[in-house]
C-alpha positions as CSV (number, residue, x, y, z in Angstrom):
1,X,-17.6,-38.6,-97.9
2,X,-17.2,-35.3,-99.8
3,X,-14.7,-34.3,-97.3
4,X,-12.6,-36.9,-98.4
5,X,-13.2,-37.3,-101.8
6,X,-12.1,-33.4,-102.2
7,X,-8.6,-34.4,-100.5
8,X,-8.4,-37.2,-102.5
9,X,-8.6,-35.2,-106.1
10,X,-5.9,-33.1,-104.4
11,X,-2.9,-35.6,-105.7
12,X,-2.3,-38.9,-106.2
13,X,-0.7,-39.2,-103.7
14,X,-3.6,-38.5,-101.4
15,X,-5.3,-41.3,-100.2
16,X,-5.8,-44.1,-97.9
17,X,-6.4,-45.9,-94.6
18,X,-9.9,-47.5,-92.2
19,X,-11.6,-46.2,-89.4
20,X,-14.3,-47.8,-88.3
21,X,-13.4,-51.6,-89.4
22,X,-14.9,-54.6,-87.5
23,X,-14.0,-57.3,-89.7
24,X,-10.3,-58.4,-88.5
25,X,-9.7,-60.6,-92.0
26,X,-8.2,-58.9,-95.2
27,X,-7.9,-59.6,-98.5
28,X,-4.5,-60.4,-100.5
29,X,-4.8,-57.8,-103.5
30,X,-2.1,-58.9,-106.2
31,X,-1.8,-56.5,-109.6
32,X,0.1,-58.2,-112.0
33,X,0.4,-54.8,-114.1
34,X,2.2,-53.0,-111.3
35,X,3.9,-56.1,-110.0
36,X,3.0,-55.6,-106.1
37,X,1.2,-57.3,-103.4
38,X,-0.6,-55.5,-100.4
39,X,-3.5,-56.8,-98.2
40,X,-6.4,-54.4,-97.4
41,X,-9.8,-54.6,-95.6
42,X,-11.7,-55.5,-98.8
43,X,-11.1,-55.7,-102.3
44,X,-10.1,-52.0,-103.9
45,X,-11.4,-50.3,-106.6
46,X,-8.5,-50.2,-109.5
47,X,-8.3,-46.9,-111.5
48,X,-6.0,-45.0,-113.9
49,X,-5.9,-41.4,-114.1
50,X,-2.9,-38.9,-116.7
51,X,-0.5,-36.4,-115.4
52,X,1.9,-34.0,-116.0
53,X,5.8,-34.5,-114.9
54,X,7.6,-31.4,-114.4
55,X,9.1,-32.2,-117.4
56,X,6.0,-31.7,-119.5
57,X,5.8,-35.3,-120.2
58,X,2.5,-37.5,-119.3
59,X,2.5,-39.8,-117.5
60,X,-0.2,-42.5,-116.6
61,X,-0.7,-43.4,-112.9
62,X,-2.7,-46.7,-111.6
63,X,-4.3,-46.6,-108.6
64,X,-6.0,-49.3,-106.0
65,X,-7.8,-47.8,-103.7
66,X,-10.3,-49.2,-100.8
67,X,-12.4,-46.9,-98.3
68,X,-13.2,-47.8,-95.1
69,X,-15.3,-46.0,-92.3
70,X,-14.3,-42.0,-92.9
71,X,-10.5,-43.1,-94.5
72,X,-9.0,-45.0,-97.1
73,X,-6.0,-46.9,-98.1
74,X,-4.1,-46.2,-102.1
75,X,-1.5,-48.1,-103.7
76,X,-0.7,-45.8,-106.7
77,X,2.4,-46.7,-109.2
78,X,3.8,-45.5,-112.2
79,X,7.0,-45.2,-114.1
80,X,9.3,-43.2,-115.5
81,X,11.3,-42.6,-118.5
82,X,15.1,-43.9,-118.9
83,X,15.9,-39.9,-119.4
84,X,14.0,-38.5,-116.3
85,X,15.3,-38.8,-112.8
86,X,12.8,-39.0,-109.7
87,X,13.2,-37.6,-106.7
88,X,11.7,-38.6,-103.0
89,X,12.1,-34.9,-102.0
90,X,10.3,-33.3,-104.5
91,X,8.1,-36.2,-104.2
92,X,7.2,-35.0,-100.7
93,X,6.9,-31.3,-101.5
94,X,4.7,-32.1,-104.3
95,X,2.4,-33.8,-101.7
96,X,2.6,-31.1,-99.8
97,X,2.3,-28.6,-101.7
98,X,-1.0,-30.2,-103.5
99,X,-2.5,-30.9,-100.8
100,X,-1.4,-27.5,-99.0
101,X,-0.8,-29.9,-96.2
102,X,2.1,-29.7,-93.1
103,X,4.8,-32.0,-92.1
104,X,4.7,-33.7,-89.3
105,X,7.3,-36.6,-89.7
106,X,9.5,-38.1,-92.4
107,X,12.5,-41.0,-92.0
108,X,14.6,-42.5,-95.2
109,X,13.2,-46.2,-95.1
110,X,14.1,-48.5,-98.5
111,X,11.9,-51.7,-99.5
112,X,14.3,-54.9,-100.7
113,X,17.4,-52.2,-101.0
114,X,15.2,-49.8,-103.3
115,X,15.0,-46.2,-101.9
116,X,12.3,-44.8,-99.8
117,X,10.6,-42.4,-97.5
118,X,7.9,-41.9,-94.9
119,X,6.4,-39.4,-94.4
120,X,3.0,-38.2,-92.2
121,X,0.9,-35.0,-93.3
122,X,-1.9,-33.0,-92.2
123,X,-3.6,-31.7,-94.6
124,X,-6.7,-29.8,-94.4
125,X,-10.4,-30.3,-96.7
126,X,-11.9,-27.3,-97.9
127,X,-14.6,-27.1,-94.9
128,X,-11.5,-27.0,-92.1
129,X,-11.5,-31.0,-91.4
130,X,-8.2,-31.8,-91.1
131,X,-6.9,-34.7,-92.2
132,X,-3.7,-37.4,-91.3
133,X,-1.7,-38.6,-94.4
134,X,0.5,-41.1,-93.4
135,X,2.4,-42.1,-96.7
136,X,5.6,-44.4,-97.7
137,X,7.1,-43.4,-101.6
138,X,9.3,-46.4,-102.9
139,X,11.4,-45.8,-106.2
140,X,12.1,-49.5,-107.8
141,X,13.9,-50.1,-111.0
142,X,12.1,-46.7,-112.9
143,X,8.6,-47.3,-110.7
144,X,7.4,-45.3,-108.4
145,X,5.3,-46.9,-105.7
146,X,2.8,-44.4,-103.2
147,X,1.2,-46.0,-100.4
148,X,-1.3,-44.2,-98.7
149,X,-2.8,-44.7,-94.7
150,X,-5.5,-41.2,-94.7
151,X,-7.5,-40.5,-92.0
152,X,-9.6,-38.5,-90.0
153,X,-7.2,-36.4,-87.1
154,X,-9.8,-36.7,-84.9
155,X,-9.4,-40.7,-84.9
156,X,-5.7,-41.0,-84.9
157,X,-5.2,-43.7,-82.0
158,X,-3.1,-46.5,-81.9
159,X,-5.5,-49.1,-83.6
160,X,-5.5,-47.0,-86.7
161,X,-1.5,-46.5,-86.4
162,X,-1.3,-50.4,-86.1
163,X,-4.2,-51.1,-89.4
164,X,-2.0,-48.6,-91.0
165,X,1.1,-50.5,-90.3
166,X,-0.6,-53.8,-91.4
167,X,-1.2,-52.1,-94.9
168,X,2.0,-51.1,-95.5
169,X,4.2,-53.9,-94.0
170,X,2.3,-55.6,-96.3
171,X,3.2,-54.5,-99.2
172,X,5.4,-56.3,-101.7
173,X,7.0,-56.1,-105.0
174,X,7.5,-58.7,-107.6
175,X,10.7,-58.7,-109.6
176,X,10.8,-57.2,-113.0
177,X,9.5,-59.5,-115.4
């Protein structure tokens, strides 16, 4: 568990996904805040945590985030100012660079027409484990969305692919309100 919780701390963008699940029923998590739906093994744990944009501004960043077996699943959001732009690139290298991970894939994908990208990492705790970050980054209306699928390397195998798949195919957003 330290393991993970060390990669975790790494970025926000750093967490999420199940290993050893038995129980085949999920729960509907709905956040009326960040105006998104997802289903995930059990019930998350909601948090907030501050940072810094590369323009010097703060910004606060919400995070639901469930653990299961030696991984963990995150839905993280927040948004930006009128007079900052975001971008899914830097997005990326930020990850990467955080969590001085590698990449191993990454396609363009959108959600309802809004701009996105996948991407899978490995990243590496402090102790050698090594780590498999499969992450989608969604940019609605001034929001960013990060959904994370981390894992264990060593059990990367289809079921986890498809429970990762589940999460994030999932996932939906509201319309501003």
């Amino acid at each position: 568990m330290t393991k993970l919780c060390s990669v975790l701390i790494l970025t926000l963008a750093s967490v999420a996904v199940m290993a050893g699940q038995t129980n085949n029923e999920w729960t509907r998590y709905e956040s009326s805040e960040g105006r998104y739906s997802v289903s995930l093994p059990r019930e998350p744990k909601a948090s907030s945590q501050e940072s810094t944009a590369s323009t010097g501004e703060k910004l606060p960043q919400y995070l639901a985030t469930t653990i299961e077996g030696n991984g963990a699943f995150l839905v993280g959001y927040f948004d930006y100012t009128p007079q900052m732009t975001f971008s899914l690139d830097k997005a990326r290298d930020g990850m990467l660079n955080s969590m001085n991970a590698t990449s191993l894939a990454e396609e363009m994908i959108s959600l309802s027409g809004a701009p996105g990208r996948a991407v899978k990492l490995l990243a590496k705790a402090s102790d050698g484990q090594e780590f498999i970050d499969r992450a989608r980054l969604y940019d609605v209306d001034k929001r960013v969305y990060i959904l994370q699928c981390i894992f264990p390397k060593t059990e990367e195998s289809p079921t986890v692919i498809e429970k990762c798949d589940k999460f994030f195919d999932s996932f939906k957003v509201s319309t501003r309100q």
